[in-house]
N, C-alpha and C positions, 0 to 999 in steps of 0.2 A: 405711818399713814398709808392709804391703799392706792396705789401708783398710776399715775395717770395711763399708765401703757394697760390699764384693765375697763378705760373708758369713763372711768371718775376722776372724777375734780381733784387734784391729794391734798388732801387735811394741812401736808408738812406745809403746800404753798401759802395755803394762809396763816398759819399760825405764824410762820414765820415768817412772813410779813408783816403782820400785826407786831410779832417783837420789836422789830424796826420802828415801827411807830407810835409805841406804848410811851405817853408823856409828851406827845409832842401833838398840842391842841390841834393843828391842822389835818392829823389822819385820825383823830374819833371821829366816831360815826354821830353821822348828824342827827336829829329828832330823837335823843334820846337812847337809852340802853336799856334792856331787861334786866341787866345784874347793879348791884350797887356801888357806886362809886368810891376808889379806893386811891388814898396816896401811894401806897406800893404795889409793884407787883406781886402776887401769890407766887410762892417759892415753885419752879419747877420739877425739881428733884430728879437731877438728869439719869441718877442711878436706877430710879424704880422703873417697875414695871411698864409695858405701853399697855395707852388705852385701848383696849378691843370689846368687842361687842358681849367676850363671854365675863373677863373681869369685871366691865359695866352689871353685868346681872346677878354678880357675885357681892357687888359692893367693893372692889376693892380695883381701884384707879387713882391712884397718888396724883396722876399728872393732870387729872382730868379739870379741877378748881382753878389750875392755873391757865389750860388752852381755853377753859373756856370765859375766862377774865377777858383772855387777850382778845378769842372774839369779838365780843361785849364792847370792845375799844374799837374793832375793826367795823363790825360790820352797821350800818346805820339803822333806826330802830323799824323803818319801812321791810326791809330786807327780813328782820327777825317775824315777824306779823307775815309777811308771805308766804310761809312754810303752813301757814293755817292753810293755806287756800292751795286745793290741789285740782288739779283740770284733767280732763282726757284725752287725750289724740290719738287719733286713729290715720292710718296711714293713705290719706287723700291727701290732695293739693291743698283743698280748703281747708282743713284741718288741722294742718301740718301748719300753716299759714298763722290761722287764728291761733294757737298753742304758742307758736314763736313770737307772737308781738306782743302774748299778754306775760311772757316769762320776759321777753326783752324789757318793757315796760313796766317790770316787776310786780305785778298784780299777780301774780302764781309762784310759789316757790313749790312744788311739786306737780309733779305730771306723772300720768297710768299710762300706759299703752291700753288701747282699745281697738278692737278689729283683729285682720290677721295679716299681720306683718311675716318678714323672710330676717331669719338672723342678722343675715349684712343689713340687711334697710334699718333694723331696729339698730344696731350697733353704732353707725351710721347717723342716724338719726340723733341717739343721744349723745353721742360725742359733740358733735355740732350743739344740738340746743345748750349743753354745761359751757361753749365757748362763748354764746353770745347772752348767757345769762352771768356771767363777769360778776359772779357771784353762786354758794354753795347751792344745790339744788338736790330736791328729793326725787329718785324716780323709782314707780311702783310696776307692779303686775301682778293679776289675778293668776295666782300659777298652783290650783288646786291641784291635787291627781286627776289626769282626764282631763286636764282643761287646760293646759301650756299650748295644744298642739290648734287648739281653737286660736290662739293667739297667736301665734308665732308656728308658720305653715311648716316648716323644717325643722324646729325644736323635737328632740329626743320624747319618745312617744311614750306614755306613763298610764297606768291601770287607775282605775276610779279607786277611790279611798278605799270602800268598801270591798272589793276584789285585795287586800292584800291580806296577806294570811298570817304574817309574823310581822315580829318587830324587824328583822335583817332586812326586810322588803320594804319597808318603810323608811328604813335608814337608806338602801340602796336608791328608792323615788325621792327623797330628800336630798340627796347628793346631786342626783343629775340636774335636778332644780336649781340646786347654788349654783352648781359651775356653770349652769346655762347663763345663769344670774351673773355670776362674776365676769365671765366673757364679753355679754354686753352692756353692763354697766350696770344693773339694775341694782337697786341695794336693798328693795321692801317689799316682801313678797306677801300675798295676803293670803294666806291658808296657815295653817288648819283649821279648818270646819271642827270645831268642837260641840257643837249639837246633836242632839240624838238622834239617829235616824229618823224615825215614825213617820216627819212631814214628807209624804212622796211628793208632795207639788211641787217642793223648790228643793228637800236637803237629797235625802234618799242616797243613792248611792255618793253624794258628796261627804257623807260623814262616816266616821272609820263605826268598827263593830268586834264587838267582844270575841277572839278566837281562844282554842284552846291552849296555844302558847303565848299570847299578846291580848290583855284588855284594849280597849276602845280610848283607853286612857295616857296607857305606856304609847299606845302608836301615836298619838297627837303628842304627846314631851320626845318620845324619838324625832318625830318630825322639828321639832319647836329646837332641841337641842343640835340637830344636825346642821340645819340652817344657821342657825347663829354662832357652831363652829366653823363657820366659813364662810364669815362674816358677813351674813345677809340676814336681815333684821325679819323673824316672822311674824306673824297675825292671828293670835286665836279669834275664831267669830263663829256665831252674830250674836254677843253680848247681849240678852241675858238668856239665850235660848229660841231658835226659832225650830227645835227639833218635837215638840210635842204639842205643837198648835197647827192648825189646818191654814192653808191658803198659799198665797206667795205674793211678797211684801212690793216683791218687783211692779205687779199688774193691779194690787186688792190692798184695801185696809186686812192689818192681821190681831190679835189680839189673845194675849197671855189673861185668862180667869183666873183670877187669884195670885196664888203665890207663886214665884219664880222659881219652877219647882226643877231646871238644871241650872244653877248655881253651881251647886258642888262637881259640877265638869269642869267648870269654868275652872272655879279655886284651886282644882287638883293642876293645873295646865298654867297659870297667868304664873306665877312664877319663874317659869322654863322661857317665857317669851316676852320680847322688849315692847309689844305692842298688841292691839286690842281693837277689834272692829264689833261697835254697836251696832244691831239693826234697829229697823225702821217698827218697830212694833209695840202697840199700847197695850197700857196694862189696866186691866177693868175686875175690880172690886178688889183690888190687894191693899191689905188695912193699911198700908204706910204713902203709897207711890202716889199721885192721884192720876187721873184719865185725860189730861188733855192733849198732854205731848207723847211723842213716839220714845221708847225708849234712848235712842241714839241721840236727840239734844232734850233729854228730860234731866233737869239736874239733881231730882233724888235718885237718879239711875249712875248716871256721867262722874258723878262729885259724892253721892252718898252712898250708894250700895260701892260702887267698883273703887272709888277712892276710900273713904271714910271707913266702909266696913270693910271691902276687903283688902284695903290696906296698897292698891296695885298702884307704883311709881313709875311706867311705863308710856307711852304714849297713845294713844286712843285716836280712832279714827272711824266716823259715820259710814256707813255704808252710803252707796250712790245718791246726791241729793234729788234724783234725775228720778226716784222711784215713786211708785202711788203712793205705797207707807205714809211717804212722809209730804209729798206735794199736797193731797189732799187733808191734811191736816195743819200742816205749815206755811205752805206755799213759799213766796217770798220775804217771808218776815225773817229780815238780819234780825231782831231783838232777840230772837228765840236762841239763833244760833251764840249769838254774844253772851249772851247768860246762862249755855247748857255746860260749860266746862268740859266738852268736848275741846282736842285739841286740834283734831283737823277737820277739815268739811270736803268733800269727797265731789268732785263734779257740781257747784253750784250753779245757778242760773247768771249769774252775774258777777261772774270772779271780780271782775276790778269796782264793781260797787262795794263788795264785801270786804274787798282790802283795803279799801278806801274808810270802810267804816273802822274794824280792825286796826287801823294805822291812828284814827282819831280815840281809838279806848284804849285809856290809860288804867285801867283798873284792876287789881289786882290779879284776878281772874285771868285777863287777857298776859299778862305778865310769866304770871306761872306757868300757863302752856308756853309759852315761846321760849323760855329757860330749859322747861323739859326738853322741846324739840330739838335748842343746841347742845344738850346734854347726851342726848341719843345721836344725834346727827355727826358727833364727835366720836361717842361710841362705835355706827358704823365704819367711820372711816378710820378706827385705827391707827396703825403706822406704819 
């Protein structure tokens, strides 16, 4: 498991905790479990392999059915439903403030950095929040090429996607991302932009492009594949494409005519990566999808195109709830997000309303992401 001297939680502490208290009614977790209840425990098989973020993607984690049973015993079914709900913090007093009471209070199991933080602050900062969140926690960062040094004022300084010329350049920009990642704890990084250039309003130079030595394609699986051998969980987005449609989802309604016609970027890339970011973007006259919801909690998008057909076991995560995309179409309606089969919700309006609801859905739906989530979350951390 990945050692707390890297500013994470270690996996070893809880698991092995939880063996300590597997069978003895006083340390299951209260309200419930995602997994199903069992007279024994799954064999650990102390010889195989440990779980890591790249075996996870390969399929092959002998130990993984078992630590994650023992979670299932540990952790209470509130705890598991908070990993849906992720929040932002940005490095103000206020901020910092409101982030901390809603993770202490368990209404958030994940948190982004937002603003621009200084290494130590960040460091700092998240060491402290995984102590008083007395419980596994997910922390993210938008750490595209070109965009770390927006975040994090002294983070090692990196070329826009587009500016890189080979694939060695994209493994060497992938690298310094993890480690910046591994130093201060962070474990989920949201990049690679796997959409096609064209949209200059929002992708443009955030998206890689066809060179004479390296497609557009091989740089986003270098990317996808570096990070996740160093053990930091990546993000292909904006599921299902925001590279060949006009606008930016941030400020505008956006809209895909027809058929969702980068798919096949997607599909060549989701295998290489443990995770998946929807955008906020409707899709209007495509014969199967309908028009009401934004692609990011539409469930023929969330559950039938990215589950169903393209088969992706990974975990999925909405773009900002905080955007026009999706406010103006959505606004505040939990029902939409309960039922998109999306499995995280990204900066909502009301984290602890949301968890609150989340914590009351028992439905199968709700079930299956929270299993995913400790399935991966076991993944990242290793051993």
């Amino acid at each position: 498991m990945c050692g707390e001297g890297r500013g994470r939680r270690g996996w070893r502490r809880w698991v092995g905790e939880g063996l300590l208290c597997v069978g003895l009614s006083a340390c299951v977790g209260s309200g419930g479990t995602p997994l199903p209840h069992r007279a024994e425990v799954p064999p650990r098989l102390e010889d195989a392999p440990v779980v890591t973020l790249e075996n996870c993607l390969r399929g092959e984690h002998p130990r993984l059915h078992h630590d994650l049973w023992v979670m299932g015993q540990q952790l209470p079914w509130a705890d598991w439903v908070s990993w849906r709900v992720m929040v932002a913090v940005e490095p103000t007093n206020a901020s910092r403030q409101t982030v901390e009471k809603l993770v202490q209070d368990g209404h958030a199991g994940g948190v982004m950095l937002l603003g621009t933080w200084t290494t130590a602050d960040a460091r700092e900062y998240i060491t402290g929040l995984r102590e008083i969140a007395m419980r596994p926690l997910w922390v993210a960062v938008d750490a595209e090429p070109g965009l770390l040094t927006q975040r994090v004022s002294d983070a090692p300084v990196t070329r826009w996607a587009t500016e890189h010329e080979t694939c060695a350049a994209v493994a060497k920009t992938a690298q310094v991302v993890a480690d910046w990642a591994n130093d201060v704890g962070v474990e989920w990084v949201f990049a690679p932009v796997v959409d096609r250039p064209g949209n200059r309003d929002v992708i443009g130079q955030r998206a890689w492009r066809d060179t004479p030595d390296c497609t557009a394609t091989d740089k986003a699986l270098v990317w996808a594949r570096t990070l996740t051998a160093a053990g930091v969980l990546p993000t292909v987005k904006h599921y299902p494409g925001h590279g060949e449609i006009a606008g930016d989802s941030h400020t505008e309604l956006v809209t895909i005519e027809g058929a969702m016609t980068e798919l096949e970027n997607f599909e060549a890339v989701l295998p290489a990566s443990g995770a998946v970011m929807l955008g906020h973007i409707l899709l209007k006259n495509h014969p199967v999808v309908s028009p009401e919801w934004p692609a990011s909690v539409h469930p023929q998008v969330a559950r039938g195109a990215l589950r169903h057909e393209a088969g992706y076991g990974g975990v999925s995560v909405t773009d900002a709830l905080n955007m026009v995309g999706f406010t103006a179409v959505v606004g505040d309606d939990h029902d939409v997000l309960l039922g998109s089969g999306t499995d995280v919700f990204l900066m909502p309006s009301d984290p602890a309303g949301l968890h609150q609801r989340l914590v009351a859905d028992t439905s199968a739906l709700n079930r299956e992401s929270v299993r995913r989530l400790g399935r991966w979350k076991l993944c990242v951390g290793g051993e």
